[in-house]
TIVO-2410 file (N, C-alpha, C; in nm, 3 decimals):
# residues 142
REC num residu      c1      c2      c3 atome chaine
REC   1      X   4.041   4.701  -6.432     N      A
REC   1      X   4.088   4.669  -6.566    CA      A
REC   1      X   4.072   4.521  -6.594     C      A
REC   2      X   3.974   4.440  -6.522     N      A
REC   2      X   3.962   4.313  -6.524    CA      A
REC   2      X   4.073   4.227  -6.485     C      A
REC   3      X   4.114   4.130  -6.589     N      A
REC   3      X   4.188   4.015  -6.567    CA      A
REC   3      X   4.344   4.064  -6.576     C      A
REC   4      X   4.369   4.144  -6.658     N      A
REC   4      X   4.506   4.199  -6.708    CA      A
REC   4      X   4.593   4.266  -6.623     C      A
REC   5      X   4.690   4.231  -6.571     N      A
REC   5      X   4.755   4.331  -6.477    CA      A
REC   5      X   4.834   4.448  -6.561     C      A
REC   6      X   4.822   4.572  -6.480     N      A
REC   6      X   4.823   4.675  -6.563    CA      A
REC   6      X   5.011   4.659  -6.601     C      A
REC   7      X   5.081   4.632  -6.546     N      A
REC   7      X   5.186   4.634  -6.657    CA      A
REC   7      X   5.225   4.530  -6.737     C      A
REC   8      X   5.149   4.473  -6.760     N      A
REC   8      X   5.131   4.372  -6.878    CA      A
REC   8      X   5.061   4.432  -6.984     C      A
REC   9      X   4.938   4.551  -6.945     N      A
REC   9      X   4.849   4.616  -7.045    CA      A
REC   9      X   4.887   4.634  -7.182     C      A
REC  10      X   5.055   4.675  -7.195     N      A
REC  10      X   5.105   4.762  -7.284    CA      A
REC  10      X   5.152   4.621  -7.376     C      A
REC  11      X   5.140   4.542  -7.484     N      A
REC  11      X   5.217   4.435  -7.567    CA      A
REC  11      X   5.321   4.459  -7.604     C      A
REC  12      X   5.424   4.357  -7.614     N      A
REC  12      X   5.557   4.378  -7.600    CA      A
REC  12      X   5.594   4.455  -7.714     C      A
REC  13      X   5.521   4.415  -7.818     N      A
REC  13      X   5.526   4.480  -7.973    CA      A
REC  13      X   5.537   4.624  -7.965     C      A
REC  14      X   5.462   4.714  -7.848     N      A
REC  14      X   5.462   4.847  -7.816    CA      A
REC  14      X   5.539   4.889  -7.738     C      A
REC  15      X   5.553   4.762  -7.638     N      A
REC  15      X   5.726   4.853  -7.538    CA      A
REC  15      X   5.832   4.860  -7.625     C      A
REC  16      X   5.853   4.769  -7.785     N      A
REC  16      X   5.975   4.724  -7.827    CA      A
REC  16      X   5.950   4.888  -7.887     C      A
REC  17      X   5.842   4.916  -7.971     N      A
REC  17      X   5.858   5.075  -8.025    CA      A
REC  17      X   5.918   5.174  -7.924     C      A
REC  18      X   5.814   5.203  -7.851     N      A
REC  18      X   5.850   5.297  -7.801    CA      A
REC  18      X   5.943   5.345  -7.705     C      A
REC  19      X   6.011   5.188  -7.637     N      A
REC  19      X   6.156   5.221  -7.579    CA      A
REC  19      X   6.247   5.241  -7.694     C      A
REC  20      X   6.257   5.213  -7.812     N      A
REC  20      X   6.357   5.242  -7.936    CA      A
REC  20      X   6.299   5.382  -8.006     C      A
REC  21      X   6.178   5.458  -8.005     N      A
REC  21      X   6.168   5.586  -7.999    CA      A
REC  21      X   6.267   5.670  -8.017     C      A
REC  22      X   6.293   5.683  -7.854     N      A
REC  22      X   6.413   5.812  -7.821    CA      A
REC  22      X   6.545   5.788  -7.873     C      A
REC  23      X   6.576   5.873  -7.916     N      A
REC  23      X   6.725   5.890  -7.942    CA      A
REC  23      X   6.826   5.991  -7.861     C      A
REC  24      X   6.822   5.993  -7.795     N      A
REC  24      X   6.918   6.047  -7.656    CA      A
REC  24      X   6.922   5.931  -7.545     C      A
REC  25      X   7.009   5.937  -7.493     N      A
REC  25      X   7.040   5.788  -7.461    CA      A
REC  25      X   7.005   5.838  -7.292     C      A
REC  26      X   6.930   5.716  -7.256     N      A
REC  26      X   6.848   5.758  -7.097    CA      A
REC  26      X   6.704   5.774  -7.129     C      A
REC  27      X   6.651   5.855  -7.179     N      A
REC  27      X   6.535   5.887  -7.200    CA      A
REC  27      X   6.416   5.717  -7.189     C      A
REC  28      X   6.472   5.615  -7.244     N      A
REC  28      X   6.420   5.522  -7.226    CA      A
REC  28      X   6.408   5.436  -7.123     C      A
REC  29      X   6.477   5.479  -7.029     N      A
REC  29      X   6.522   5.444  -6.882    CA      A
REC  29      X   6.420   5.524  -6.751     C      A
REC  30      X   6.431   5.665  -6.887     N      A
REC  30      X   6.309   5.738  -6.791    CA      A
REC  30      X   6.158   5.736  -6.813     C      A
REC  31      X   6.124   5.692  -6.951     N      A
REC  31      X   6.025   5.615  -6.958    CA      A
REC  31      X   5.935   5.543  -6.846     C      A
REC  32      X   6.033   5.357  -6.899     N      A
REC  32      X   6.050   5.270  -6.780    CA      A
REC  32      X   6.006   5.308  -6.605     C      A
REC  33      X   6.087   5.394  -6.595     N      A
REC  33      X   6.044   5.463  -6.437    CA      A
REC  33      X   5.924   5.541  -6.428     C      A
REC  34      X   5.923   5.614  -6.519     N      A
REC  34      X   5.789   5.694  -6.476    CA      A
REC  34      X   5.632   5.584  -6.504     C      A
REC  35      X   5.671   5.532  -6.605     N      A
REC  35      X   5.531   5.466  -6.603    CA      A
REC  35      X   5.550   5.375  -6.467     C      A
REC  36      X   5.633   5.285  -6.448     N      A
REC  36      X   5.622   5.195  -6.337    CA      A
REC  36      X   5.571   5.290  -6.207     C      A
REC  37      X   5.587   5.401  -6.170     N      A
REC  37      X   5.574   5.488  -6.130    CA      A
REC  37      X   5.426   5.486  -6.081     C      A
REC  38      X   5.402   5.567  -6.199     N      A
REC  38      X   5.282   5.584  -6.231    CA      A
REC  38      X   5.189   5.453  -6.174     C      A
REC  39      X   5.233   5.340  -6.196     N      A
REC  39      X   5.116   5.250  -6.155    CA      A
REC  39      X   5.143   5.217  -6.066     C      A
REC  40      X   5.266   5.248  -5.986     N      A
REC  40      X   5.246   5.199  -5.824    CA      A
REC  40      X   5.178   5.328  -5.790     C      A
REC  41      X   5.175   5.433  -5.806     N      A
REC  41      X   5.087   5.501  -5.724    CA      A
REC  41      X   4.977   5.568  -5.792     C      A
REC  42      X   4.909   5.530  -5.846     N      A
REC  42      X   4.769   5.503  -5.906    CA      A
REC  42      X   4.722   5.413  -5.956     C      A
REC  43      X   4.756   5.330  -5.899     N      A
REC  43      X   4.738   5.165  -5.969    CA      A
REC  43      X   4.598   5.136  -5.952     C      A
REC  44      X   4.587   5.194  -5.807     N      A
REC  44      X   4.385   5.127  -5.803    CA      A
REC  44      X   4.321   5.226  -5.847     C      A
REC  45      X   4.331   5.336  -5.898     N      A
REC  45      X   4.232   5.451  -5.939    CA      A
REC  45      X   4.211   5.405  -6.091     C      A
REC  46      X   4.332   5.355  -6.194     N      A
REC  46      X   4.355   5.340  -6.311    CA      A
REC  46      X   4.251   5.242  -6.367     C      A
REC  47      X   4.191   5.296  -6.454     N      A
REC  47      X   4.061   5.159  -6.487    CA      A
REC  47      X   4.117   5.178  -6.636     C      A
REC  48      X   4.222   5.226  -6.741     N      A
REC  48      X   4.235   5.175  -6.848    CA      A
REC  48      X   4.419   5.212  -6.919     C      A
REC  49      X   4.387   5.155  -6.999     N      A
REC  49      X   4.527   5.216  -7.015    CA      A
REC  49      X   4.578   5.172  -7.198     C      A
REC  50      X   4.544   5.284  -7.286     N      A
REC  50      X   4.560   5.286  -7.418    CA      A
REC  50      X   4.689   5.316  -7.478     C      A
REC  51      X   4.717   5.248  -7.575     N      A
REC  51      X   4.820   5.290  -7.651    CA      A
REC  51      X   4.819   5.401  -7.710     C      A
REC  52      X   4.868   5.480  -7.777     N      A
REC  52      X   4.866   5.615  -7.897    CA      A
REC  52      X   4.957   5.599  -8.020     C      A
REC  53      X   4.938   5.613  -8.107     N      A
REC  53      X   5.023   5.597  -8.207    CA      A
REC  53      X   5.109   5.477  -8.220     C      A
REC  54      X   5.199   5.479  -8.316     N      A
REC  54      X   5.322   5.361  -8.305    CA      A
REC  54      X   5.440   5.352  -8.175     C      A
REC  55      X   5.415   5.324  -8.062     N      A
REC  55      X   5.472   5.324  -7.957    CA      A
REC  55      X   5.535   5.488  -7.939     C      A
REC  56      X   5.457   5.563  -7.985     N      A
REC  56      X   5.447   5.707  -7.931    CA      A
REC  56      X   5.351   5.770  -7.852     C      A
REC  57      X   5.300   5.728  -7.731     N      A
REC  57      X   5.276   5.772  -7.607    CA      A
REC  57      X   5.166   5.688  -7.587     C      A
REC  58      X   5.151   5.689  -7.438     N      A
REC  58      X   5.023   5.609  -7.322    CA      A
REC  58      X   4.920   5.667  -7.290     C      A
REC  59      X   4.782   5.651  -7.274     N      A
REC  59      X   4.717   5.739  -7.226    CA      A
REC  59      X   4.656   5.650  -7.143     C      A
REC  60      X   4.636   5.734  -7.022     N      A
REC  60      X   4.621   5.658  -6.864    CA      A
REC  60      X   4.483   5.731  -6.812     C      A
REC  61      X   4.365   5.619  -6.805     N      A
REC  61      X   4.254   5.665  -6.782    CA      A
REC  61      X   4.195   5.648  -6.624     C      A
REC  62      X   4.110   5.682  -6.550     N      A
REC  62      X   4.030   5.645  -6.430    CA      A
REC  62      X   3.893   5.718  -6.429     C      A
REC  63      X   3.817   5.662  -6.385     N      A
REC  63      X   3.716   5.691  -6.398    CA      A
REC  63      X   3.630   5.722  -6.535     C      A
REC  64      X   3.666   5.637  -6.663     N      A
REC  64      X   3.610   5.664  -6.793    CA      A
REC  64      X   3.726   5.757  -6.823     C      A
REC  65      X   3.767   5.881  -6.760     N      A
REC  65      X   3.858   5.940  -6.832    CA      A
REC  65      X   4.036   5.931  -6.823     C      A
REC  66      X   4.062   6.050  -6.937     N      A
REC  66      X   4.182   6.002  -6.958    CA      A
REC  66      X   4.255   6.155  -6.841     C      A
REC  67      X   4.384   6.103  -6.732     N      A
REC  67      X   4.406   6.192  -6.652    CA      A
REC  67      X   4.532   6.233  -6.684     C      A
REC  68      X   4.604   6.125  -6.754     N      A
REC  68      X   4.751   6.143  -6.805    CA      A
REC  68      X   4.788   6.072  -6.949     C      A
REC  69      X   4.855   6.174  -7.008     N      A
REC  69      X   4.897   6.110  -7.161    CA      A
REC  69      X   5.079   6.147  -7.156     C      A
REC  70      X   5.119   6.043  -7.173     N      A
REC  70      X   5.240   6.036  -7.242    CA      A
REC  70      X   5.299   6.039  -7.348     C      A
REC  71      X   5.325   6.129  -7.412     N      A
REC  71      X   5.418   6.129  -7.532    CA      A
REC  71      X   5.493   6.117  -7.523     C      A
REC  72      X   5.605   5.997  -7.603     N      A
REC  72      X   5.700   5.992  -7.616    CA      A
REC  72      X   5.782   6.017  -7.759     C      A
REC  73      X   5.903   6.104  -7.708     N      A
REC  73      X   5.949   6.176  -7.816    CA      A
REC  73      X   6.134   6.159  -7.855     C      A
REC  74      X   6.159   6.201  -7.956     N      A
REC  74      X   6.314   6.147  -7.943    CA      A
REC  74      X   6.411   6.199  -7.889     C      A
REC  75      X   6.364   6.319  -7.821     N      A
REC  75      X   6.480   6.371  -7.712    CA      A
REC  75      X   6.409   6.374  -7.588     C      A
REC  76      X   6.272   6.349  -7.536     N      A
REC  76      X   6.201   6.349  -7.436    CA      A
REC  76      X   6.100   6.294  -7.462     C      A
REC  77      X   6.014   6.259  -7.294     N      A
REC  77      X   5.890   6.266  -7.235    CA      A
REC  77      X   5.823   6.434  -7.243     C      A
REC  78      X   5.704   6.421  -7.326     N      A
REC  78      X   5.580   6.485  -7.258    CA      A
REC  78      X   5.532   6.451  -7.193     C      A
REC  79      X   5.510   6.466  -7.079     N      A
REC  79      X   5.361   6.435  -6.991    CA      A
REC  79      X   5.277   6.537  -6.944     C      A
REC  80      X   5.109   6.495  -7.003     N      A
REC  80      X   5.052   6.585  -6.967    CA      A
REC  80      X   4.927   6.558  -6.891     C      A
REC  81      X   4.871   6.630  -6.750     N      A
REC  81      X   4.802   6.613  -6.594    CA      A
REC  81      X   4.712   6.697  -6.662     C      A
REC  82      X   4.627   6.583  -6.702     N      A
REC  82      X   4.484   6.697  -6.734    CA      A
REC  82      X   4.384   6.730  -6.601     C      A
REC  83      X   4.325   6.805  -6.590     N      A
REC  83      X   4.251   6.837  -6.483    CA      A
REC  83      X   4.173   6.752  -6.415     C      A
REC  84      X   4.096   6.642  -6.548     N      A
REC  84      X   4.029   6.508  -6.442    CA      A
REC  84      X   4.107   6.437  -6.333     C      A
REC  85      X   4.233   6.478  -6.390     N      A
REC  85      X   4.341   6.379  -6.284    CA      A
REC  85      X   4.314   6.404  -6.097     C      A
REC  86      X   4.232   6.562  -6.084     N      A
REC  86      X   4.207   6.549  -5.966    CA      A
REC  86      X   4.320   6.653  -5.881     C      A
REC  87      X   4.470   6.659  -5.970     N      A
REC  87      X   4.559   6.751  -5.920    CA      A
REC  87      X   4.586   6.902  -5.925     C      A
REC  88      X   4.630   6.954  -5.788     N      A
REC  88      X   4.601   7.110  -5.804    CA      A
REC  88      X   4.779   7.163  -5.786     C      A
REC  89      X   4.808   7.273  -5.874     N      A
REC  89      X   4.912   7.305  -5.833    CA      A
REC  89      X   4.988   7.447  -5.823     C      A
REC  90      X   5.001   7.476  -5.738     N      A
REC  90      X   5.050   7.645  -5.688    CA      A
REC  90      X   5.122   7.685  -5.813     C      A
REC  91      X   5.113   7.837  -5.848     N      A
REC  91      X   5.162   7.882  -5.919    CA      A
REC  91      X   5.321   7.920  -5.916     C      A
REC  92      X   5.369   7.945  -5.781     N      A
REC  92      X   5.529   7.888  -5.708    CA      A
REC  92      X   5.564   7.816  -5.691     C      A
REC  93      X   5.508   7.728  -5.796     N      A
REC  93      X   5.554   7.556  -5.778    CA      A
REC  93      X   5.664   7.586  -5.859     C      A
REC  94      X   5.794   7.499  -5.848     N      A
REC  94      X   5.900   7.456  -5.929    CA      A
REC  94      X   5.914   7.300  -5.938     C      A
REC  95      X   5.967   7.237  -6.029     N      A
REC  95      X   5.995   7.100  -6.074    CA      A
REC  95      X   6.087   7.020  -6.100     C      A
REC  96      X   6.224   6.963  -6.095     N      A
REC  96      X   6.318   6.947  -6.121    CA      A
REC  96      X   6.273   6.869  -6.257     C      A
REC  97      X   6.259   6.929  -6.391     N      A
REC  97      X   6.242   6.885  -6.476    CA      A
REC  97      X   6.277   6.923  -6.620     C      A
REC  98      X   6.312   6.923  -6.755     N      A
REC  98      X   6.337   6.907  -6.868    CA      A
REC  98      X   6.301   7.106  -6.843     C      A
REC  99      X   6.147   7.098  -6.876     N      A
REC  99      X   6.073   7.215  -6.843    CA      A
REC  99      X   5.899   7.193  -6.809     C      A
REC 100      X   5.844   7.276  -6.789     N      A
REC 100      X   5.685   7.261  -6.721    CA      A
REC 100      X   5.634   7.398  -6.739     C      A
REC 101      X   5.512   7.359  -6.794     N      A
REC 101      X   5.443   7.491  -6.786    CA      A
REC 101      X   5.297   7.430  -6.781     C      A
REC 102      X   5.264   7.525  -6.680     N      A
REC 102      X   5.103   7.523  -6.621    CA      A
REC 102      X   5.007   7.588  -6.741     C      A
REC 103      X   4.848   7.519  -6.736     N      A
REC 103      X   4.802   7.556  -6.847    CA      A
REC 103      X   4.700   7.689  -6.824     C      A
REC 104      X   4.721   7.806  -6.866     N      A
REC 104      X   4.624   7.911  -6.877    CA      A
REC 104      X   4.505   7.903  -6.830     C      A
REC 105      X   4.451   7.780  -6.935     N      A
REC 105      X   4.302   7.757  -6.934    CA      A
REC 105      X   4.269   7.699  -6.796     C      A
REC 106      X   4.369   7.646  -6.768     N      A
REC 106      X   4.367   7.518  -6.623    CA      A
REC 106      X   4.331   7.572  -6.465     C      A
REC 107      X   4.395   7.721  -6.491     N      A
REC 107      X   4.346   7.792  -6.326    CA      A
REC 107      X   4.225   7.842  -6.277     C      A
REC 108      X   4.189   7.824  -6.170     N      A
REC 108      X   4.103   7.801  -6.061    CA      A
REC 108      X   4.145   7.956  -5.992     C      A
REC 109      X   4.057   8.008  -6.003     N      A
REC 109      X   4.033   8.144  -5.956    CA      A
REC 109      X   4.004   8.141  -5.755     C      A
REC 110      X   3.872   8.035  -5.756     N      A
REC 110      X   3.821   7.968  -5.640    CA      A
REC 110      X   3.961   7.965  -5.590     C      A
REC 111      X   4.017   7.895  -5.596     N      A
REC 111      X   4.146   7.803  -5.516    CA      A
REC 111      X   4.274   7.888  -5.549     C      A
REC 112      X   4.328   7.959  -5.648     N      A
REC 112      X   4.448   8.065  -5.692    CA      A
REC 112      X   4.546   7.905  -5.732     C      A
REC 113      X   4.480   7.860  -5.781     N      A
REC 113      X   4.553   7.732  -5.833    CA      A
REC 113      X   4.528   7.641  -5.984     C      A
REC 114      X   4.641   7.548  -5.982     N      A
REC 114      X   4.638   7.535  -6.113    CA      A
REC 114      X   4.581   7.383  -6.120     C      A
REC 115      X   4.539   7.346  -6.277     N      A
REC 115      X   4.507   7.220  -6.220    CA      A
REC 115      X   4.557   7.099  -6.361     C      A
REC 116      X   4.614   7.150  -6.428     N      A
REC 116      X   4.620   7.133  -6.543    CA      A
REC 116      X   4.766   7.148  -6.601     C      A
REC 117      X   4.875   7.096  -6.620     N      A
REC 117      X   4.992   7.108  -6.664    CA      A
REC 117      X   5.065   7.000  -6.744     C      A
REC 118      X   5.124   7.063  -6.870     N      A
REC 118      X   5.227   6.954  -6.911    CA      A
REC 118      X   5.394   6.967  -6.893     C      A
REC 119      X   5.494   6.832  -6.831     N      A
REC 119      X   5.616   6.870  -6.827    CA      A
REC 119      X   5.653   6.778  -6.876     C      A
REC 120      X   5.805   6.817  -6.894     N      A
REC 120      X   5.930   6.739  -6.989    CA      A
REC 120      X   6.000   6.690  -6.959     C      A
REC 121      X   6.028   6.558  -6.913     N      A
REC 121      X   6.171   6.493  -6.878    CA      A
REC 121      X   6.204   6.406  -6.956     C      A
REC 122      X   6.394   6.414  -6.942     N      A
REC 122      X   6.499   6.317  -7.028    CA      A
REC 122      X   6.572   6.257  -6.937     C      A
REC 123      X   6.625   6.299  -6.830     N      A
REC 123      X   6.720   6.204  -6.783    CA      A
REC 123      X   6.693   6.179  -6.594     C      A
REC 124      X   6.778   6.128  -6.590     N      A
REC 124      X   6.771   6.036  -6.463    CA      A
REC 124      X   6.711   6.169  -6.354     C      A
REC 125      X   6.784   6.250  -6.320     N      A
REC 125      X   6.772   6.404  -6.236    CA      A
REC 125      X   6.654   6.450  -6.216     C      A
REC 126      X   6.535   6.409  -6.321     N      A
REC 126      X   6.393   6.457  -6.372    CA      A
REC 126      X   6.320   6.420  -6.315     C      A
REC 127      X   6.345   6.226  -6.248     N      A
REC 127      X   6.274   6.148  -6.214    CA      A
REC 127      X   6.225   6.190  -6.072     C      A
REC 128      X   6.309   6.270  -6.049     N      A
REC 128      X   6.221   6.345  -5.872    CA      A
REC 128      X   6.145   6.481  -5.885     C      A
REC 129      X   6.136   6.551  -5.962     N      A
REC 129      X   6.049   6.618  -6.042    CA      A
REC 129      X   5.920   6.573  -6.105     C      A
REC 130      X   5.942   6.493  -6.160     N      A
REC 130      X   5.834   6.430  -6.200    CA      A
REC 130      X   5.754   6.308  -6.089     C      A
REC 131      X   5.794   6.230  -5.983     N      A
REC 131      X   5.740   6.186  -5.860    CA      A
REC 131      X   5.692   6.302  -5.785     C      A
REC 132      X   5.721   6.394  -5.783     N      A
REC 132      X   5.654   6.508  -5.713    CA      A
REC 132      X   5.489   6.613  -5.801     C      A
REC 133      X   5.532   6.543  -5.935     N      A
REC 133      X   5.413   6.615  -6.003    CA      A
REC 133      X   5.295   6.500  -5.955     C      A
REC 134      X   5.349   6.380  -5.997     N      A
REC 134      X   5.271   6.231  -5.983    CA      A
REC 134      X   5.185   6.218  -5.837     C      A
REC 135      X   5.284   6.257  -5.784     N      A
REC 135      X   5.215   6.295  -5.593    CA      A
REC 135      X   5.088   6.377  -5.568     C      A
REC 136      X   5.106   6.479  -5.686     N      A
REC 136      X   4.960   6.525  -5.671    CA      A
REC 136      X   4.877   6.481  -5.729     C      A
REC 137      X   4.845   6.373  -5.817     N      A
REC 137      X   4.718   6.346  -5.811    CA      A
REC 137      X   4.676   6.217  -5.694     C      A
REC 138      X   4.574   6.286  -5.655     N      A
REC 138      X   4.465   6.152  -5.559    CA      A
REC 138      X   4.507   6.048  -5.600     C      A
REC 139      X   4.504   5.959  -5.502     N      A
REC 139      X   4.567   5.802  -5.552    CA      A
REC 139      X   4.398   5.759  -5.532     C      A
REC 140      X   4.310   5.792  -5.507     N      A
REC 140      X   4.164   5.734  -5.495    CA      A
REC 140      X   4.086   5.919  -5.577     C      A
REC 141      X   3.976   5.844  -5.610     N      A
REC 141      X   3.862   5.932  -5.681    CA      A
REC 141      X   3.833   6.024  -5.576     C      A
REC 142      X   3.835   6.139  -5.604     N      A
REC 142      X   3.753   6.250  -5.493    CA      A
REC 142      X   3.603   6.269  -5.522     C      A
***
């Protein structure tokens, strides 16, 4: 990402939106964590990192593409693990999270796996649910 360190990427003008976003109180706390998150453990795969809307969600690229988008919403996080992200995930997977659902289109017949999912978190409880989704993607390009 060149010269910019990636959590500087985002201008303050856009953290000030989109931490004032949510209106359920926490949700902006869980923000905060998941992205920091997010770039400690994909920090070297991450080659971009775009804004969306008026401080309503992130989209987190590697390799030219985009592997994770964040929406942020006023009672929650969307986050959604698109398949470039590299992550596969059992269909007996559970999540400690808001809610999650795996995408139809996303399964792998080859493998009986999924690869493709978006989930929901609001509060503090989520944040290990969601480190466990984050875990599956490759921290390096396959």
């Amino acid at each position: 990402m060149g010269e910019i360190p990636l959590r500087d990427f985002l201008g303050d003008d856009f953290w000030a939106k989109a931490l004032a976003r949510p209106k359920k109180e926490g949700v902006s706390d869980v923000l905060a964590a998941t992205y920091d998150y997010i770039l400690d453990k994909l920090g070297e795969r991450i080659d971009d990192i775009q804004e969306r809307g008026d401080g309503e969600g992130i989209a987190i690229f590697a390799e030219g593409r985009e592997i994770l988008l964040i929406n942020v919403g006023i009672k929650f996080l969307r986050i959604y693990v698109h398949p470039t992200s590299g992550a596969e995930f059992d269909p007996r997977d559970e999540f400690a999270a808001e809610r999650f659902r795996f995408w139809d289109s996303a399964y792998r017949k080859t493998t009986g796996k999924y690869v493709g999912m978006t989930f929901w978190v609001s509060e503090a409880p989520h944040l290990e649910g969601m480190k466990r989704i984050i875990d599956r993607i490759p921290q390096k390009a396959e």
